[in-house]
RONUMI-485375 format. One record per atom (N, C-alpha, C, O): residue in three letters; x, y, z. Coordinates in steps of 0.001 Angstrom, whole numbers, padded with zeros to 6 digits, always signed. Example, Ala and Ser with C-alpha at 12.3 -4.5 7.8 and 13.67 -1.06 7.14 Angstrom:
ALA+013190-005690+007800/ALA+012300-004500+007800/ALA+013200-003300+007800/ALA+014236-003319+008465/SER+012850-002250+007080/SER+013670-001060+007140/SER+012900+000030+007870/SER+013409+001138+008039/
***
This chain:
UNK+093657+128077+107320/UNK+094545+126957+107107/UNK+095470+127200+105917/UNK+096514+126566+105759/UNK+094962+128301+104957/UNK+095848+128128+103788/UNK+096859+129167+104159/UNK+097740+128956+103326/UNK+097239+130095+104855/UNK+098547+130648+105508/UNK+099058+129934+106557/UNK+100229+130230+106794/UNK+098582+129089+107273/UNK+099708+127825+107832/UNK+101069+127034+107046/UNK+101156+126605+105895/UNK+101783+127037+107848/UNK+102852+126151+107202/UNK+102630+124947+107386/UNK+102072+124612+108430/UNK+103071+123818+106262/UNK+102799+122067+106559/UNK+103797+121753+107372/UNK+105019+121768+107219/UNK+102622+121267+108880/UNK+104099+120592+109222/UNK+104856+119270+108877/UNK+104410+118323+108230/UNK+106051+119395+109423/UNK+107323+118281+108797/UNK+106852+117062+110364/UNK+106374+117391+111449/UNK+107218+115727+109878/UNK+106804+114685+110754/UNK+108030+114785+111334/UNK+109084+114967+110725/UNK+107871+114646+112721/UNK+109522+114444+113601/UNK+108652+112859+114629/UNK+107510+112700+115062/UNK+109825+112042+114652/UNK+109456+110882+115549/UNK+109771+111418+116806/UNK+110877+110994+117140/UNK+109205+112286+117789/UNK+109442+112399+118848/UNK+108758+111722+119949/UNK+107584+111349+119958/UNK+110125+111543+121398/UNK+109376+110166+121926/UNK+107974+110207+122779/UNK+107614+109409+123644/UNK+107330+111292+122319/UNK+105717+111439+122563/UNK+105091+110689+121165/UNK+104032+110063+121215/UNK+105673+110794+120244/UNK+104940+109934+119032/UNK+105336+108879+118931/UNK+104936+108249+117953/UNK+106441+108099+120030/UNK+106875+107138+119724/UNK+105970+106189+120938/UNK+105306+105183+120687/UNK+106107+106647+121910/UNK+104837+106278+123206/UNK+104056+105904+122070/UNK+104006+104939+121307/UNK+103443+107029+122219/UNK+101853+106573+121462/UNK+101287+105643+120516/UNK+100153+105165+120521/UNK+102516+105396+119462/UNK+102403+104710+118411/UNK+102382+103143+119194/UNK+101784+102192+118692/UNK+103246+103038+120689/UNK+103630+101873+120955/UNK+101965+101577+121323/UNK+101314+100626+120893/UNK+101373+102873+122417/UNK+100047+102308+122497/UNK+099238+101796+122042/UNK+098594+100824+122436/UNK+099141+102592+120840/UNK+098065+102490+119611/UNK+098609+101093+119255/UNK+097707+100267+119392/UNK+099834+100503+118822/UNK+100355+098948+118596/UNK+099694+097975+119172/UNK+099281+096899+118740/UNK+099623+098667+120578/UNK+099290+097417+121858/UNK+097388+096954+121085/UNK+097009+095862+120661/UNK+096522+098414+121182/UNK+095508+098089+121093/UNK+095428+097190+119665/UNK+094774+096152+119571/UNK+096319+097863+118438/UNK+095689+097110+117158/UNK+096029+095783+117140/UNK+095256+095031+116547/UNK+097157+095253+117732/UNK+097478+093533+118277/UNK+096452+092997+118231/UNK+096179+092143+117388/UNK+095468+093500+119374/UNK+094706+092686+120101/UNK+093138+093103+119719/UNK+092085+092833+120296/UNK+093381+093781+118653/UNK+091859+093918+117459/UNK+090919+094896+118033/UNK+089715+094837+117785/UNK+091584+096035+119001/UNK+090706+096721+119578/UNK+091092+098112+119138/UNK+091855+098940+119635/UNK+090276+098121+117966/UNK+090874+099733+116933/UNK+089427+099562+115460/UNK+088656+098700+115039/UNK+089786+100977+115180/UNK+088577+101140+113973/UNK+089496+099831+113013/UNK+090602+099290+112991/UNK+088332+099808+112385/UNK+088757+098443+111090/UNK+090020+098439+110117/UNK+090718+097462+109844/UNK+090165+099784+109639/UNK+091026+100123+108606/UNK+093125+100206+109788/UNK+094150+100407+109138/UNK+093172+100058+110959/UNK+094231+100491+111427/UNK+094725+098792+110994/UNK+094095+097750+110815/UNK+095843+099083+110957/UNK+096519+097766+111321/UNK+098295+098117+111264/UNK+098861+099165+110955/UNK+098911+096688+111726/UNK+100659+096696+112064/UNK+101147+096540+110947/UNK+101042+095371+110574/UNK+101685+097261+110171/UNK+102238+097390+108878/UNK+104021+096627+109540/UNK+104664+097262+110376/UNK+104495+095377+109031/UNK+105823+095548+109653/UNK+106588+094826+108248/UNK+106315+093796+107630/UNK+107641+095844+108063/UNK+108333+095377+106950/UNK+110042+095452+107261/UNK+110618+096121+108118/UNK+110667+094435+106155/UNK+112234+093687+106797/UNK+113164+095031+106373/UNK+113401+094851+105179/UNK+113846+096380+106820/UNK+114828+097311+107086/UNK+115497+097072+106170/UNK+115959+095932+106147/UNK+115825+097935+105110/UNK+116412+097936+104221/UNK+117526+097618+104536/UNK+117991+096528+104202/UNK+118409+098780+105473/UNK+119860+097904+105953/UNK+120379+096924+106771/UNK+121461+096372+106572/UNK+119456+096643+107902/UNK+119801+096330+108561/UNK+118905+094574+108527/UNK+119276+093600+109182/UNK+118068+094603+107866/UNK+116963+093540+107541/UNK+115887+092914+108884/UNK+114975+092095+108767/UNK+116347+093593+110101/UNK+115657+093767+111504/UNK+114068+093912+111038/UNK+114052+094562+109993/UNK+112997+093610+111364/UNK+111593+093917+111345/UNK+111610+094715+111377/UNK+112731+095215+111468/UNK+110413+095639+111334/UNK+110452+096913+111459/UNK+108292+097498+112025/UNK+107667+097608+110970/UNK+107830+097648+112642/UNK+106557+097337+112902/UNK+106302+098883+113260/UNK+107154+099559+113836/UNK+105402+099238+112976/UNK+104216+100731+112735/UNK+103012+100755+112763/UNK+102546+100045+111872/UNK+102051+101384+113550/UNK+100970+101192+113199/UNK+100266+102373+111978/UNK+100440+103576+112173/UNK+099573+101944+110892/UNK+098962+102422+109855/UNK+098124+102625+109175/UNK+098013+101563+108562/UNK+097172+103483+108705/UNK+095808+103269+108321/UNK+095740+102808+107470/UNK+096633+103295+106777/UNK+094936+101670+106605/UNK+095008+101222+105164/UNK+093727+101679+104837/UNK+092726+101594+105549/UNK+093846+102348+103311/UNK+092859+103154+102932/UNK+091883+101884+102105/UNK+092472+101393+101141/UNK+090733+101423+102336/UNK+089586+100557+101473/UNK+089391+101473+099925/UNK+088428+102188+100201/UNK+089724+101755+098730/UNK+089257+102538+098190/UNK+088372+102169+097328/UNK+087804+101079+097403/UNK+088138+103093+096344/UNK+086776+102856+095963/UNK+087819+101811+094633/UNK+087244+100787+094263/UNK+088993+102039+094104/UNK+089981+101515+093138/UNK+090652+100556+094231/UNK+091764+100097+093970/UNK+090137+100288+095234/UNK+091697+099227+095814/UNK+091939+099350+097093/UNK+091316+100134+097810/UNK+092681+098738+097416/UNK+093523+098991+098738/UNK+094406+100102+099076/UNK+093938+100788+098167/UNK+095012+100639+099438/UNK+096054+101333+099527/UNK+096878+101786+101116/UNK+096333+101939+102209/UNK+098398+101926+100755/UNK+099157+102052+102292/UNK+099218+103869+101687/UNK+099396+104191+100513/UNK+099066+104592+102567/UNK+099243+106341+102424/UNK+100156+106755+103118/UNK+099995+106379+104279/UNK+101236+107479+102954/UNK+102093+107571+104362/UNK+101409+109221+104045/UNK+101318+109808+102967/UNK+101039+109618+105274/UNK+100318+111064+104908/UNK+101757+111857+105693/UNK+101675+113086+105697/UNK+102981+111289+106313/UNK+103944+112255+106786/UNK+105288+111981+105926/UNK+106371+112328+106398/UNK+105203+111312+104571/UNK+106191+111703+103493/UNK+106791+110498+103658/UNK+106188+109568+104194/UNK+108185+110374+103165/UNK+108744+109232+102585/UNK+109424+109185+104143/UNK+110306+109914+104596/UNK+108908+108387+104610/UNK+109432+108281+106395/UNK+109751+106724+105965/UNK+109233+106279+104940/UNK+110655+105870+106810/UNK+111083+104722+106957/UNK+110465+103894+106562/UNK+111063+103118+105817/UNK+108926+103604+106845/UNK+108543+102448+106481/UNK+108131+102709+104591/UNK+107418+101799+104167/UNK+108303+103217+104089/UNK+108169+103652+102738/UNK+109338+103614+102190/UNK+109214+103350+100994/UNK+110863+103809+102629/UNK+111450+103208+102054/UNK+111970+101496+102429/UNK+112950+100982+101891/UNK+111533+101148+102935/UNK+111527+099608+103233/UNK+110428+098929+102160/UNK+110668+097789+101764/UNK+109567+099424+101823/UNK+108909+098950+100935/UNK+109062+099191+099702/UNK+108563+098526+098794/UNK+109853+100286+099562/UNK+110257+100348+097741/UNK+111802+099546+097498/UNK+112279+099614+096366/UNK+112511+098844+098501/UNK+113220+098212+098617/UNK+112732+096549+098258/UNK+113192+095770+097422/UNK+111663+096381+099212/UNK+111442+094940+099055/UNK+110021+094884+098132/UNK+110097+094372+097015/UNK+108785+095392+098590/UNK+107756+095325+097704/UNK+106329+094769+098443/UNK+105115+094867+098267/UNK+107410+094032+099518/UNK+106055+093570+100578/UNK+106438+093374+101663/UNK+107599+093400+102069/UNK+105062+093065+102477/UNK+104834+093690+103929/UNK+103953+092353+104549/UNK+103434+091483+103849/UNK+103919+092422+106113/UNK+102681+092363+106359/UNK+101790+093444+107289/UNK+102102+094512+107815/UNK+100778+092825+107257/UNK+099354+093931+108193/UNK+099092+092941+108961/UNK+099159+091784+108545/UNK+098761+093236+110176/UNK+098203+092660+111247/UNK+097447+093078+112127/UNK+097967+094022+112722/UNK+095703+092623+112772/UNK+095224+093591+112911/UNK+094611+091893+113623/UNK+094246+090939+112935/UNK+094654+091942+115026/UNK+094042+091086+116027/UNK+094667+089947+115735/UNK+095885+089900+115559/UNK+093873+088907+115658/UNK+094659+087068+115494/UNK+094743+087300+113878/UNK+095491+086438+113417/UNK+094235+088168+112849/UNK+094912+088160+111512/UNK+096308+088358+111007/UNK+096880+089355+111450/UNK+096996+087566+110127/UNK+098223+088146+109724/UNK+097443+088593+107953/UNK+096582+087858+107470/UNK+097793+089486+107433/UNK+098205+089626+106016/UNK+099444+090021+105652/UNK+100153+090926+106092/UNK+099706+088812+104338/UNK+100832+088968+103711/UNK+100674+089604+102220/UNK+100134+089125+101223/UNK+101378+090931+102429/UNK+100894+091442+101153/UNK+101807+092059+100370/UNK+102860+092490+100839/UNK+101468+092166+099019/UNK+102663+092360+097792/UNK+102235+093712+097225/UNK+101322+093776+096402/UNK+102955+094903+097702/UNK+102746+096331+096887/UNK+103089+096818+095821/UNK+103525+095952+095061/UNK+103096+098094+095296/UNK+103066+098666+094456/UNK+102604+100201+094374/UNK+101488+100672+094595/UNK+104051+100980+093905/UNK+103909+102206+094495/UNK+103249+102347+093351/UNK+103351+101609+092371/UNK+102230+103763+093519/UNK+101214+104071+091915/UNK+101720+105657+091692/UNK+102198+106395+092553/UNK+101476+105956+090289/UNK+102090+107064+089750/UNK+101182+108111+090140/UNK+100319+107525+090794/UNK+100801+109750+090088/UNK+100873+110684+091001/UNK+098826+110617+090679/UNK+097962+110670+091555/UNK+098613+110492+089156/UNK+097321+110936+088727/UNK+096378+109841+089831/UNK+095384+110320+090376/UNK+096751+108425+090094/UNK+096273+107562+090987/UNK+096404+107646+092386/UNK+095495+107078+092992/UNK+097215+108153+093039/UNK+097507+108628+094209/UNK+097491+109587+094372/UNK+097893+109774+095520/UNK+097120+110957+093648/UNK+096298+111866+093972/UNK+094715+111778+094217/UNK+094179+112515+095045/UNK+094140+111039+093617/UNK+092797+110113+093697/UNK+092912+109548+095541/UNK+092334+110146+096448/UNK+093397+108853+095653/UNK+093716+108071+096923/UNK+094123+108747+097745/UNK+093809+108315+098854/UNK+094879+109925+097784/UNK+095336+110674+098939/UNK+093846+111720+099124/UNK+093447+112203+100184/UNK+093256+111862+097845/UNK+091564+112561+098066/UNK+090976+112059+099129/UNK+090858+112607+100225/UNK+090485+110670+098704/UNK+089793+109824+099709/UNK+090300+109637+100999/UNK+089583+109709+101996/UNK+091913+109317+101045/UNK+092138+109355+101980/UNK+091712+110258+103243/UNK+091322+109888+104350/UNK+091927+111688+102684/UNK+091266+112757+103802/UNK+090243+112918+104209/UNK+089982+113294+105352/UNK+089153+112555+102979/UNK+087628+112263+103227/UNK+087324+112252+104181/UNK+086684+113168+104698/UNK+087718+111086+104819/UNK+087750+110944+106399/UNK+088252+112066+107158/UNK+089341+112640+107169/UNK+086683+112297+108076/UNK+086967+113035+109027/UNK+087946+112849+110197/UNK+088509+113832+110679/UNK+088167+111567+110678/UNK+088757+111285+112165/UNK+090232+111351+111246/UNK+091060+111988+111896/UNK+090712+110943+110113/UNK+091921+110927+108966/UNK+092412+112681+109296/UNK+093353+112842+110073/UNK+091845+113726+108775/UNK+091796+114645+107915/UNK+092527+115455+109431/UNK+093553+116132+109370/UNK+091905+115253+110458/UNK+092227+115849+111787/UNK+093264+115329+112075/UNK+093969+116144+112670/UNK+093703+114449+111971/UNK+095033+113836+112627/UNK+096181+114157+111841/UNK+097235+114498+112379/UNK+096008+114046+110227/UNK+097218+114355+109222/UNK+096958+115240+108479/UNK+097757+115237+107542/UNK+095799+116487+108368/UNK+095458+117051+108035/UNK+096620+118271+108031/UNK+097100+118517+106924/UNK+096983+118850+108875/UNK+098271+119271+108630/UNK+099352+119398+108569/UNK+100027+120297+109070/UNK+099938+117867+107484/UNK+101018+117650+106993/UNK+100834+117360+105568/UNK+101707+116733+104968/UNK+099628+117818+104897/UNK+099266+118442+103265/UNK+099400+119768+103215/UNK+099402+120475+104224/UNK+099505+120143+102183/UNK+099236+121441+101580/UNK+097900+122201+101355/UNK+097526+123368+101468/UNK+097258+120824+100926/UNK+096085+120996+100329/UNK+094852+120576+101276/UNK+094841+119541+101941/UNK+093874+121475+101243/UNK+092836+121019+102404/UNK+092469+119640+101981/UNK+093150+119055+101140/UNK+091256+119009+102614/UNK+090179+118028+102472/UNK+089518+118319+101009/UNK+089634+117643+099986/UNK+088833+119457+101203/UNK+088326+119435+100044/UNK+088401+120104+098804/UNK+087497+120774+098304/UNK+089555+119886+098316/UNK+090184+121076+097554/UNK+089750+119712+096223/UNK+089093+118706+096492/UNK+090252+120009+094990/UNK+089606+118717+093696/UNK+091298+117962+093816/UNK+092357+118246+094377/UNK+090780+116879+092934/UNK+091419+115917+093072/UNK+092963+116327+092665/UNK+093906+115846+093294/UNK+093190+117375+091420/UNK+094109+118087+090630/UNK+095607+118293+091727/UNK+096768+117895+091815/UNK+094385+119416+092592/UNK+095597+119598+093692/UNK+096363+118669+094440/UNK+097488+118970+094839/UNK+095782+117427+094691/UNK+096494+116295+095740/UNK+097040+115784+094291/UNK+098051+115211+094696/UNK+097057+115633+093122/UNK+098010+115014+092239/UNK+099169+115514+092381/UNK+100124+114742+092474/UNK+099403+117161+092441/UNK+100541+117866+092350/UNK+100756+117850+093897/UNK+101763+118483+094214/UNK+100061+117281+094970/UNK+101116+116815+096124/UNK+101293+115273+095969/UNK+101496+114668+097022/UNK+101250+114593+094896/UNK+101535+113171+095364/UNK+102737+112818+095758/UNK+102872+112002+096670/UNK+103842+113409+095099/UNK+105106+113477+094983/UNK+105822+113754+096594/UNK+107023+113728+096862/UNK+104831+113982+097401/UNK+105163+114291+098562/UNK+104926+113185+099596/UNK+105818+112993+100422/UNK+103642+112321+099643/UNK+103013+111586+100111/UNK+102739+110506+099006/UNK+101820+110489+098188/UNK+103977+109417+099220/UNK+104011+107786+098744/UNK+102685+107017+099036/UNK+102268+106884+100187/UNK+102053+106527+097962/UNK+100689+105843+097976/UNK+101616+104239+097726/UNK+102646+104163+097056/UNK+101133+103386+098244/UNK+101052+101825+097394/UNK+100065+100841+097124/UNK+099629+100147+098042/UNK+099767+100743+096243/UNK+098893+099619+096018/UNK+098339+098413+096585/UNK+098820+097579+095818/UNK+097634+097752+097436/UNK+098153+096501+097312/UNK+097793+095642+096323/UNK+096661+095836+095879/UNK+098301+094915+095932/UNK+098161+094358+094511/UNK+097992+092844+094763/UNK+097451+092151+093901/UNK+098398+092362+095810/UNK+098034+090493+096205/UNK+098228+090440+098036/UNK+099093+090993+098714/UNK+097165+089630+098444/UNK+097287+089598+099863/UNK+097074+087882+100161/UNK+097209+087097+099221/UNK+096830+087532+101149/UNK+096877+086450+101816/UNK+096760+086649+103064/UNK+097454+087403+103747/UNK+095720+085864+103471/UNK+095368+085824+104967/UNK+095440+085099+105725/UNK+094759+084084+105577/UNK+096156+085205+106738/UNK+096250+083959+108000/UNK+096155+084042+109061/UNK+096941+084854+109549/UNK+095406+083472+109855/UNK+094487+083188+111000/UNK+095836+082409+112498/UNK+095993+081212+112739/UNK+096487+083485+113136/UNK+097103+083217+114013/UNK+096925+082460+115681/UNK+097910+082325+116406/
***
């Protein structure tokens, strides 16, 4: 793995299918716990904008990981600051916060931890699963962590 190249995320409309699938199931609450509909208001255009996304439980917090780089829904959120998640008849309304590299190198650790994680975005790091925490600091800069910092829950 360490003479592989990382690959670059392309939205192609095989990842765009899928994502719609994977949407359909997390709607309707039929997905592991941590997936949910991340949908935040388009920087230019202010249109919704809806994705499905893993939210990391950490051992420090919550956190949104984009493990394929500063892709769209990451800059919609350093624009506005919040989002919601939706994950069956739940809405959360939640208020982020991007974190600096020494904390989201921590979080992008854990993040991979996960085995069913590590296989799916595993190669779009540099750095394996289990390499120390050091190395995912010096990729944070690559992969936007956010905080969540206040939520609210509502029962649809």
């Amino acid at each position: 793995m360490v003479n592989e190249p990382t690959k670059r995320f392309e939205a192609t409309k095989l990842r765009r299918v899928a994502d719609a699938i994977v949407s359909n199931f997390v709607k309707y609450g039929v997905c592991p716990p941590e997936m949910h509909l991340l949908t935040t208001r388009g920087r230019k255009s202010g249109f919704l904008r809806t994705t499905p996304v893993s939210v990391l439980d950490g051992e420090h917090g919550r956190y949104l990981v984009s493990p394929y780089g500063e892709v769209n829904w990451v800059r919609n959120l350093r624009k506005d600051g919040f989002a919601t998640l939706r994950q069956g008849g739940w809405i959360e309304l939640v208020s982020v916060l991007e974190v600096d590299s020494e904390e989201a190198g921590a979080a992008l650790k854990e993040y991979l931890d996960d085995a069913g994680r590590s296989a799916i975005v595993g190669p779009y790091f540099e750095v394996p699963p289990e390499a120390p925490v050091e190395a995912f600091v010096a990729e944070a800069n690559r992969h936007p962590v956010f905080r969540i910092v206040r939520s609210t829950t509502v029962r649809i």
